[in-house]
C-alpha positions, 0 to 999 in steps of 0.5 A: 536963505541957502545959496543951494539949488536944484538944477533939471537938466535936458540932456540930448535925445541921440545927438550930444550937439543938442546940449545947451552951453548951459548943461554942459557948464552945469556938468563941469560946476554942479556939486553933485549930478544926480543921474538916472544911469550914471554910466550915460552921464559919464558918455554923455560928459565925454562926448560934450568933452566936459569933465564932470566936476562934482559927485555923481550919484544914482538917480533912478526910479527905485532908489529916487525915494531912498536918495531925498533926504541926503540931497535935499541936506546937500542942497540946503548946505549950499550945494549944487545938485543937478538931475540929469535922465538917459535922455530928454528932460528929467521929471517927465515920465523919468525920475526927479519928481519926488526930489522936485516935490521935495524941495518945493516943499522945503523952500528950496530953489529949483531951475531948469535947464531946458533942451530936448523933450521926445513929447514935444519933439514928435509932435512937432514932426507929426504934423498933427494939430498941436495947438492944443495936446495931452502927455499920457506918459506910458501906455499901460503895460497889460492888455486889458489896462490898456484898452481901459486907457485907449477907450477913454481918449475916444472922444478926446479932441487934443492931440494925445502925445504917449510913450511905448515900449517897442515890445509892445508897440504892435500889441498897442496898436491893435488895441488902439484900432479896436478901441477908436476905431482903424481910421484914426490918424497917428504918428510912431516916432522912433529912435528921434534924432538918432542916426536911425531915426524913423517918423512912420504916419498913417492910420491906426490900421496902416501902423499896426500892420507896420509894426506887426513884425516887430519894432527896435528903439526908442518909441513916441506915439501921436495919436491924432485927437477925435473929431468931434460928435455931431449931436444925436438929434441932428443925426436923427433928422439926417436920417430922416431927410434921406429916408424920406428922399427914398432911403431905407432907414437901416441903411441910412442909418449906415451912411450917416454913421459912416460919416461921423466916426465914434457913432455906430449905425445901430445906435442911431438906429434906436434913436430914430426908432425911439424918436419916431415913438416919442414923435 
C-alpha cells in the first residue's frame, strides 16, 4: 500500500495563533499544499514563520475537478498532499470534496488536521440550543430560491447554522422574516475572530433593520430552530373553551394563533368551523 495520504488542514478564521502545532508542521513537510488561494497560504505561512517545504498548487472551485487526477498520482507515488481554504476547514462549503471523494474511492489515506470551523465557532457564541443542528452551506443566491429555501426550515426544530454573503444579508433577512415569521430568534456572526469581530442577536425584525444599511465581512447566520406546533385538534378545543368562557370565535382564534407561532388564525378559524360541522 502507498505511504501517500491526504491531509485536511483547518487553517485559522482571523487569528494565525489558532493554528495547530499540527498544520503549521504539516506546512513545513507535506510534498504538495493544495490551497484554495495559494497567496493566503503563503501570509498564512509567514505569519506562523513556517516555511512552506513542498509545492503549492491551486485548489479552488473551478480548477478542483481539473487538478484530481495529477494529486491523486502524486498521492499514490507516496506524496504528502495537504489541502488548506482561505479560512477554516477544507471540504465544508469550501473546496476538496471531489479530492475526498477521490481518494476514498481509490483506497487512499485521508486525515484530518482539525482546528477552526466558522459553523461551529458561531453556534457556539450564539447562545442558541446546539445540542442538536443543521449546516445549510450558503443561502441561495436569487430571491425566489431563497424563499423557497427559508420556507422549508419553518418547522425545522434544530438550530440551523448557514452562511451569507454580506451583500445580501439584508435581502436575506427580509426573506427570512416573510417566511418564518419577525419573532423568531437568530444570531449574525460577523468577521469571527478577527480584529473587528462582531455577534449581533435579536429576532429576525430587530436584524434585518440591523443590517438594512449594509454589512462588510465575513458572514455566519444561526437561525434559532421552530418551536414545535401544537396539534390542530388541541387548538380546536382551546378555542372552544375560551368561546364558551364569553370569547368570540374569531378572536379566539386570534389569541390562541398568537400563541403558537407557524399557525395563523384563519387556519384555525376553518378548522373550528369544520369541526363544529363534523360535531
Amino acid at each position: 500500500m502507498t505511504s501517500g495520504r491526504l491531509l485536511l488542514g483547518a487553517t485559522p478564521l482571523g487569528q494565525p495563533l489558532d493554528a495547530s502545532p499540527r498544520l503549521i508542521d504539516a506546512l513545513a513537510r507535506a510534498d504538495v499544499v493544495a490551497a484554495e488561494d495559494t497567496r493566503r497560504v503563503r501570509l498564512l505561512a509567514k505569519a506562523l514563520d513556517v516555511r512552506i517545504g513542498g509545492r503549492v498548487v491551486s485548489l479552488y472551485d473551478r480548477v478542483e475537478a481539473a487538478r484530481v487526477t495529477a494529486l491523486l498520482e502524486a498521492i499514490n507515488a507516496g506524496a504528502t498532499v495537504l489541502v488548506v481554504s482561505d479560512a477554516g476547514m477544507p471540504v465544508i462549503s469550501d473546496p476538496g470534496y471531489r479530492l475526498v471523494a477521490a481518494c476514498v474511492d481509490a483506497g487512499l489515506r485521508v486525515q484530518c488536521l482539525p482546528g477552526p470551523s466558522a459553523v461551529t465557532t458561531a453556534l457556539a457564541v450564539s447562545g442558541l440550543p446546539s445540542e442538536k443542528f443543521c449546516f445549510e452551506g450558503f443561502a441561495p443566491r436569487k430571491s425566489s430560491a431563497r424563499r423557497a429555501w427559508l420556507a422549508s426550515l419553518l418547522d425545522e426544530q434544530r438550530t440551523c447554522v448557514f452562511f451569507e454573503s454580506p451583500r445580501r444579508l439584508a435581502a436575506c433577512l427580509r426573506d427570512a422574516v416573510e417566511q418564518l415569521g419577525g419573532a423568531r430568534p437568530a444570531v449574525v456572526c460577523r468577521e469571527l475572530t478577527k480584529v473587528h469581530e462582531e455577534v449581533v442577536r435579536g429576532s429576525l425584525d430587530e436584524l434585518a433593520t440591523w443590517a438594512a444599511d449594509g454589512v462588510l465581512g465575513e458572514i455566519t447566520v444561526v437561525l434559532a430552530g421552530a418551536t414545535p406546533r401544537a396539534d390542530l385538534p388541541s387548538l380546536v378545543a382551546h378555542v372552544e373553551d375560551l368561546v364558551a368562557g364569553g370569547v368570540r370565535v374569531k378572536d379566539a382564534c386570534s389569541e390562541v394563533a398568537a400563541a403558537h407561532p407557524g399557525v395563523r388564525s384563519r387556519q384555525l378559524y376553518d378548522a373550528v368551523l369544520h369541526s363544529r360541522q363534523d360535531g
